[in-house]
C-alpha positions, 0 to 999 in steps of 0.5 A, a space after each residue: 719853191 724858193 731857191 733855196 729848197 731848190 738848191 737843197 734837193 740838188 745837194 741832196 742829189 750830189 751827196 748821193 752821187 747822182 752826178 757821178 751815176 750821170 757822168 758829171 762834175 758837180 758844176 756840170 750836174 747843178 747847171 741842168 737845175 739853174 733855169 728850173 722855175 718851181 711854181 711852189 715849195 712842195 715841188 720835187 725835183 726829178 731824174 730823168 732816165 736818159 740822165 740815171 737810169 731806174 736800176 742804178 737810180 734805186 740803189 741810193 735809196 734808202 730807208 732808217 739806213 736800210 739800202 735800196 734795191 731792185 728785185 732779182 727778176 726785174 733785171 728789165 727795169 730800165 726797159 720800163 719807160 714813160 708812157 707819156 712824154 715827160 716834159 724838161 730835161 734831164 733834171 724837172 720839176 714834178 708839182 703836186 704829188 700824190 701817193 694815190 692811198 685813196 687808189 689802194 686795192 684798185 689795179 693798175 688797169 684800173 687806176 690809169 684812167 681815174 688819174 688821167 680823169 683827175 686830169 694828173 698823171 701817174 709817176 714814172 718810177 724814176 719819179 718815184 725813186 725820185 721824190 723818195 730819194 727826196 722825201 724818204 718817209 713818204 715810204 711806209 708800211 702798208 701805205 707805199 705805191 705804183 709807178 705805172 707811168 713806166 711800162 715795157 713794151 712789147 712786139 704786141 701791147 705792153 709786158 702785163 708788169 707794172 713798176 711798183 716801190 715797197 718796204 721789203 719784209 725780208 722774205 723769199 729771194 729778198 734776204 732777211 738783212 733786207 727787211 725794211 729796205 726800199 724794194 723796187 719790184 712789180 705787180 701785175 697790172 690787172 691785180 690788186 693790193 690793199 698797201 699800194 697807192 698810185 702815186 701821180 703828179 699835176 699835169 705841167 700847164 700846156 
């Protein structure tokens, strides 16, 4: 990626008034993306959770002017986090991404040890929301993915919910105004769905 790709993804985020959600100038929010060192044009840039949470994160999505947003009963979204330890800081680079199509109709319980022996690891769906507040068209209908890289954890194991991002068909508690917006919701982690990838990321060089 050359600086200038990169310097679009950080206008791209200042447009949407990510340093506004993060409690930044603009100055302030560009300064987290200088030392950034992309190995290649097709990198993303990412927002950590400790900068923009996911709930928040979710409603600057959108898709053919179609707003983002969070199901009515995942309140708990921002208590869903990364299962492994995210490398960079509050601004990262996340390098040769996947929508995992080839994992549809797997389950998350499944889908976690194929990645990680793939030797990737799955999106955190703050990366998720992420490369699509990036990329929106990597959202499509019947080809849309988990985010199983965020979880919630409990007194005993982890909540059995698993983050995911779809297109809304504007039924049930969604509201038909919301058919086609991007929806940020949850499957159970033993179940499986035809439309739902895994998207994932490269493992960073240790």
């Amino acid at each position: 990626m050359n600086s200038d790709v990169l310097e679009q993804q950080v206008d791209r985020l200042v447009e949407l008034g990510v340093h506004h959600l993060a409690g930044l100038d603009v100055e302030g929010f560009r300064a987290y993306a200088e030392k950034l060192e992309p190995r290649d044009d097709a990198a993303v840039l990412a927002v950590h959770p400790s900068l923009v949470p996911a709930s928040q994160l979710a409603l600057l999505l959108s898709l053919r002017d179609k707003p983002g947003f969070v199901v009515v009963d995942m309140e708990d979204l921002d208590a869903f986090a990364p299962i492994d330890e995210v490398d960079g800081g509050p601004l990262y680079l996340l390098h040769g991404l996947d929508r995992g199509d080839d994992l549809a109709n797997w389950s998350p319980d499944e889908a976690l040890p194929e990645i990680r022996g793939r030797g990737r690891r799955p999106l955190t769906v703050n990366e998720g929301i992420s490369w699509l507040l990036q990329e929106p068209d990597r959202l499509e209908a019947n080809h849309c993915f988990m985010t199983i890289g965020s979880r919630k954890a409990k007194a005993r194991g982890l909540d059995a919910r698993t983050p995911a991002i779809w297109i809304s068909g504007g039924t049930g508690r969604d509201g038909r105004e919301r058919k086609g917006a991007p929806k940020v919701g949850w499957c159970w982690a033993g179940n499986r769905h035809t439309w739902l990838g895994f998207a994932s990321a490269e493992l960073e060089p240790g």
